[in-house]
N, C-alpha and C positions, 0 to 999 in steps of 0.2 A: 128735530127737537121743536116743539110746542113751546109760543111765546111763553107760557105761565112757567114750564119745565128751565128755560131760559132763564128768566128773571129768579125762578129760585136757585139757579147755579149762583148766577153773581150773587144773590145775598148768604147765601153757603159762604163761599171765598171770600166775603167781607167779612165775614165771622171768622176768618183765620189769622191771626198775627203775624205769621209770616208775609201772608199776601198785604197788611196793612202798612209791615217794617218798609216793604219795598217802595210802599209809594209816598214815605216819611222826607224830606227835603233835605237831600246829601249834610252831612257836616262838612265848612270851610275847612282848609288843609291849618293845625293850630299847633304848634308845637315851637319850645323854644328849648333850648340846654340849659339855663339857668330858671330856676326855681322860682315861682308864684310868689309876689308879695303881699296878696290878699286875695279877699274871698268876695265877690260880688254877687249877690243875687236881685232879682228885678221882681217887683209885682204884679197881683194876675188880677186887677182890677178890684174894685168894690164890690161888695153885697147890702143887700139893705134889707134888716129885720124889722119888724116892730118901729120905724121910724130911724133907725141908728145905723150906719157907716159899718159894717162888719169887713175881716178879713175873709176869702173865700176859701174852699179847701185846698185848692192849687196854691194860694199863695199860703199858705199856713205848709204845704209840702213844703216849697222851695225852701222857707225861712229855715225849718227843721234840718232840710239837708244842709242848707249852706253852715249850719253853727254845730254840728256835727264835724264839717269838714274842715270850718277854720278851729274847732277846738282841736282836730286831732293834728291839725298841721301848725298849730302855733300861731296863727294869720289872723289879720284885724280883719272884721267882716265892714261890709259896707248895703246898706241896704237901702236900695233905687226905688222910688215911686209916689208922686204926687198923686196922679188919678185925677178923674174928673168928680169934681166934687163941689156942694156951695161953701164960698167965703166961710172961712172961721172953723171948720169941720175939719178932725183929723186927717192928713194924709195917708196913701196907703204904707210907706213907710214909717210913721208913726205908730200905725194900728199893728203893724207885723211884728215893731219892736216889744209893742206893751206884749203882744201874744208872745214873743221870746221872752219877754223877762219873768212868766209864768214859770215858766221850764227850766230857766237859764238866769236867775238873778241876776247874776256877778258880770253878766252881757253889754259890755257897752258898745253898740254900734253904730260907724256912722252911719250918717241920713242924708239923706238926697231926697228933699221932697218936693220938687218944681215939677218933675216930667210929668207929662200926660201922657204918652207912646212909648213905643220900644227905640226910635230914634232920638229922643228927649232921654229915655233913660241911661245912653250912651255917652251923647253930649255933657249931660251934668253929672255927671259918674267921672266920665276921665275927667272932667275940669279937679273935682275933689282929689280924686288919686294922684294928679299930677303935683298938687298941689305940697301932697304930703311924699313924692317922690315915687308913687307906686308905675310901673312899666308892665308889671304881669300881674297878670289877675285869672283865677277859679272861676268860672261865670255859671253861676247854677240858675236852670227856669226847665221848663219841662223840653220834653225832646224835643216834639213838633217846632218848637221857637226857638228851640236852640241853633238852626242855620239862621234865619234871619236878624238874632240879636248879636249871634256872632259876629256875622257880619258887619254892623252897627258900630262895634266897638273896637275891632281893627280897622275901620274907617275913620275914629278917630285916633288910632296911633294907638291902641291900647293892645298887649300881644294878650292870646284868650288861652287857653284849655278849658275845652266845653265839657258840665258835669247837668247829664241827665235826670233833672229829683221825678221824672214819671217813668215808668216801661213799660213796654208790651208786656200784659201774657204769655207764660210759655208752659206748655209746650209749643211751637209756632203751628202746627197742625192740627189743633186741640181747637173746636171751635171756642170760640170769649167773646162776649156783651162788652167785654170791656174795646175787644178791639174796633167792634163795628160801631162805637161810639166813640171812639177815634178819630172814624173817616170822615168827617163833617169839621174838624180841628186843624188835618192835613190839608184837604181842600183849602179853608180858610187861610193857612199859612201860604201854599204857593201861592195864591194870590194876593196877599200881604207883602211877598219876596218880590212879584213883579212890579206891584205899585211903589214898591221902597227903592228899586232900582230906578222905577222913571223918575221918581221926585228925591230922590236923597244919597243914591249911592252910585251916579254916573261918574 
């Protein structure tokens, strides 16, 4: 096989979902016998239009899934995310809540607007939860971050059941643009997973 024959084998198989699912970052083992006391979801960063702070499409997913999931389960949602941003400028938990109250008026949810990372969104999430007595918590963000936030937040004592608001394409054989623009998210995450283990989760 000819180098060029080569390299378009691997970018064939990167266009496949199945071969993308395999190289997604395990989910931690989550499971408890007693039932979720809220819904937590975390923010997917900033965007910035025309000068102004926007929500991104990822975190505009998660918001959606997570008030879906606490309206149908009855659960107070809780929504995570300062961001880096300048003094005085909405957080990203503020920005995701106004975009919830578009959809979802009658939406009050709490905020957690300090964190700047997925270990900050942990930190200041369980202090609130514990605060109001919550132990289990829904944790919605996309898959790829779903091992590493998981992990976060059983670090701080909080028990998880992890809810995917992105998925692969399927059929998993079927090539997708969506998956080979994936592989650049997963990459990112496993090395996000090693660096959060040196510095945060020994």
């Amino acid at each position: 096989m000819g180098t060029m024959s080569f390299f378009a084998l691997l970018f064939v198989l990167a266009t496949l979902p199945g071969v993308a699912r395999r190289f997604l970052p395990p989910m931690p083992q989550a499971d408890f016998r007693e039932g979720p006391q809220a819904v937590v979801v975390v923010g997917a960063g900033l965007s910035k239009r025309e000068g102004q702070h926007q929500v991104p499409a990822a975190g505009l997913r998660r918001v959606n899934m997570a008030i879906h999931v606490a309206e149908e389960m009855q659960l107070p949602l809780l929504i995570s995310g300062g961001g880096k941003r300048p003094s005085g400028t909405p957080s990203e938990a503020e920005l995701m809540a106004a975009a919830l109250h578009a959809q979802w008026p009658d939406a009050v949810p709490w905020l957690e607007v300090e964190s700047r990372n997925t270990w900050e969104n942990a930190v200041f999430s369980a202090c609130l939860l514990q605060q109001r007595g919550v132990q289990r918590i829904v944790l919605v963000t996309d898959r790829a971050h779903l091992c590493r936030a998981t992990l976060c937040f059983q670090h701080q004592g909080i028990e998880v059941v992890p809810l995917a608001a992105s998925r692969l394409p399927s059929p998993e054989w079927m090539p997708s643009a969506g998956a080979l623009a994936m592989l650049p998210e997963i990459y990112y995450e496993w090395l996000a997973i090693l660096w959060y283990y040196a510095r945060y989760l020994r």
